[in-house]
N, C-alpha and C positions, 0 to 999 in steps of 0.2 A: 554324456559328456564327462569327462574327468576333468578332476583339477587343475591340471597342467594347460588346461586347452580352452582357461577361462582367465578371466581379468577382473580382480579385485576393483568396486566401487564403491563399495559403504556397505553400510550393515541398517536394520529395521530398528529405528528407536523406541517408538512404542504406536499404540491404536490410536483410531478419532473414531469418535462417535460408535456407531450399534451396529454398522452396517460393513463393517470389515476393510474400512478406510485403513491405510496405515503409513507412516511417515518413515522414509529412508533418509538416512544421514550419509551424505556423497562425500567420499575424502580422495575421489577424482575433482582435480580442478577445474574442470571445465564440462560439466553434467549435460550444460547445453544441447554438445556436440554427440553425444550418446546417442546410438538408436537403441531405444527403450523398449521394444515391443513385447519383447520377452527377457524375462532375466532369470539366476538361478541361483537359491540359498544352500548354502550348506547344510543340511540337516544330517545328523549320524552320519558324515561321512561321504558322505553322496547330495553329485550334485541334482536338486529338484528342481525343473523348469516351471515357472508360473509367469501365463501371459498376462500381460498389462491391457486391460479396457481401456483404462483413464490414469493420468495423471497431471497433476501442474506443479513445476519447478517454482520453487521459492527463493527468495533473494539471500536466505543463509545458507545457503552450501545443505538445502533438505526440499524435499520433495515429496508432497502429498499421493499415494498411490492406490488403485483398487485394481483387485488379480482377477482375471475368470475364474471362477468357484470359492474365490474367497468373501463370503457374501453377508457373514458377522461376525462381531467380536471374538465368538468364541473361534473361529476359524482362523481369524488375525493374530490372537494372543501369541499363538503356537509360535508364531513368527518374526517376534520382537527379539531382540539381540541375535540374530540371525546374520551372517557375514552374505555381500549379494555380492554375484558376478555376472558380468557377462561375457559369451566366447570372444575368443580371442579376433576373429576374424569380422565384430562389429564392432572393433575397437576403430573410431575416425581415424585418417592418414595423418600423419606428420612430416612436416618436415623434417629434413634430416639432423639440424640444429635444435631443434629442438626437443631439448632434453630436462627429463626429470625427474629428480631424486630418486621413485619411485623404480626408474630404469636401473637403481645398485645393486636389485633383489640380484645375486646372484654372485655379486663380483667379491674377488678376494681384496680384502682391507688387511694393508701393513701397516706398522706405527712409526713412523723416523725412530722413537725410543726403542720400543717392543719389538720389533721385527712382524711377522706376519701374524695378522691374527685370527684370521679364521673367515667363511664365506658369510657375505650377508643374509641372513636368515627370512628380514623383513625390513621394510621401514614404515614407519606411523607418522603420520600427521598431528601433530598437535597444536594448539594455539600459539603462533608464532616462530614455528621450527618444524621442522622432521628430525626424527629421530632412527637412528641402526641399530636392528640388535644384530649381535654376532654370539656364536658359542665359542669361547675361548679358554681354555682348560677347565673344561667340562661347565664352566659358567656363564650362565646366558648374562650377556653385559650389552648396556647399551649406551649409546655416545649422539650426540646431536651433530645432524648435519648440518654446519654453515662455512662460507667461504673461512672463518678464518680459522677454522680446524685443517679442512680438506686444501692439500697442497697439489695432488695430481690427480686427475681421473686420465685414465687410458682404456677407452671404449673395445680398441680393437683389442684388447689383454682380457678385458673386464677387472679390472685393478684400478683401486684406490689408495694411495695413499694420504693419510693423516697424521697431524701431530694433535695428539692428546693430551690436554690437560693433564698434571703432574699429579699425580694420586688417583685418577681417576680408574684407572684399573686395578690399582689397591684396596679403592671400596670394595671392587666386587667380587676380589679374589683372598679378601680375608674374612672372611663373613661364611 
């Protein structure tokens, strides 16, 4: 499986116990709706499948997991801060309205000021916000997604337009 042909859900935070338990942090919203059966880490490059025995979702956005063949710590270590996905086509249905954040990887971002500024490269969840990076004159910059930045999305263009805070590109293009 390539990268292309998977779906970012969180990454391995760290081990439990002796026996190759290990805790994944979901920065998918809704973990629930996952089919979990199999999933796959990025390691060097290449995506590695590892089937799921067991797991039980917890109520912070993380998840206690055990892999077939990963059966102690020394086998889980390897595996912590590791980025997990799963294919594309175990992604739950959506409705069509329903959209998020997550869906901007891709789309070209203008500024009302700046004019266009470059594709989205990623967005990250953080406590309280997402965040875009974008490479904009050869500088990776990044800007927070919320209603009162973002003035238009245009799904069928893939185009966002925002108005950005007044220096905020100055931070990162003079540095």
């Amino acid at each position: 499986m390539k990268l292309e042909e998977a779906h970012y859900i969180g990454y391995i935070t760290k081990t439990k116990g002796l026996k190759g338990e290990l805790q994944l942090y979901f920065e998918y919203d809704a973990p629930e709706l996952l089919d979990l059966d199999v999933v796959f880490a990025e390691i060097n490059g290449k995506m590695v499948p590892f089937f799921v025995s067991t797991y039980k979702l917890q109520n912070n956005s993380t998840g206690n997991f055990y892999f077939d063949d990963v059966d102690h710590i020394d086998k889980a270590q390897v595996l912590v801060k590791k980025k997990i996905y799963i294919p594309l086509d175990k992604m739950p249905d959506r409705e069509d309205e329903d959209f998020h954040y997550n869906d901007l990887v891709g789309f070209t971002v203008s500024d009302e000021t700046h004019g266009e500024l470059g594709e989205i490269l990623e967005v990250n969840e953080y406590p309280q916000q997402f965040v875009a990076t974008v490479s904009f004159k050869s500088k990776e910059v990044l800007f927070p997604l919320n209603e009162d930045m973002i003035i238009e999305i245009d799904e069928d263009k893939q185009t966002l337009l925002v108005d950005l805070p007044e220096g905020l590109l100055d931070l990162y293009l003079n540095n």
